[in-house]
C-alpha positions in Angstrom: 0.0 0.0 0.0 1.2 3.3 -1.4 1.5 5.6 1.8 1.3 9.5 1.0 3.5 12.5 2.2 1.3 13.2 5.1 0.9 9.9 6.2 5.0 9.1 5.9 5.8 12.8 7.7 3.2 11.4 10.8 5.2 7.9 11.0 8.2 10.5 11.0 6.9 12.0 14.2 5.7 9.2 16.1 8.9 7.7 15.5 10.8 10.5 17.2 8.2 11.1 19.6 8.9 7.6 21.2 12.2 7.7 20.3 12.5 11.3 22.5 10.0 8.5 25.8 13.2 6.2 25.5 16.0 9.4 26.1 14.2 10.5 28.8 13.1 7.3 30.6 16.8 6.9 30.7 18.2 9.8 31.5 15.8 10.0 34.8 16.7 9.6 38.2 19.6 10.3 40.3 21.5 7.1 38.9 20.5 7.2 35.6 21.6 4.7 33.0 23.0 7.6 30.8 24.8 8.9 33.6 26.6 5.4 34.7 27.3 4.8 31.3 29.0 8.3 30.8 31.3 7.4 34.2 32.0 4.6 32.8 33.2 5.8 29.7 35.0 8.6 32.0 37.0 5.6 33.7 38.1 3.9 30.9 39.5 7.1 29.3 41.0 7.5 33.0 43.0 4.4 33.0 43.5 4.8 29.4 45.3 8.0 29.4 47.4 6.7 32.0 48.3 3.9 30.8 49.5 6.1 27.9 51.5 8.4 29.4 53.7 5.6 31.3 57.2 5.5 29.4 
């Protein structure tokens, strides 16, 4: 079935709109899975960059 322009554009939208649910379900909360995942990414580039600098 042929979808038209206005039809595609509101598949578009509800697309982003749950897309934009997921982001904030997790980013919420005081232990947020984005924010362990973004200290965990800050350790690794810790013990990476000091690994690196060792002669």
């Amino acid at each position: 079935m042929k979808l038209g322009r206005r039809q595609r554009g509101q598949s578009i939208t509800e697309y982003l709109v749950v897309a934009m649910l997921v982001v904030v379900a997790l980013a919420s909360g005081p232990d947020s899975a984005l924010q362990r995942l973004f200290e965990a990414f800050g350790d690794y580039y810790e013990r990476f960059s000091y690994e690196a600098s060792r002669p």
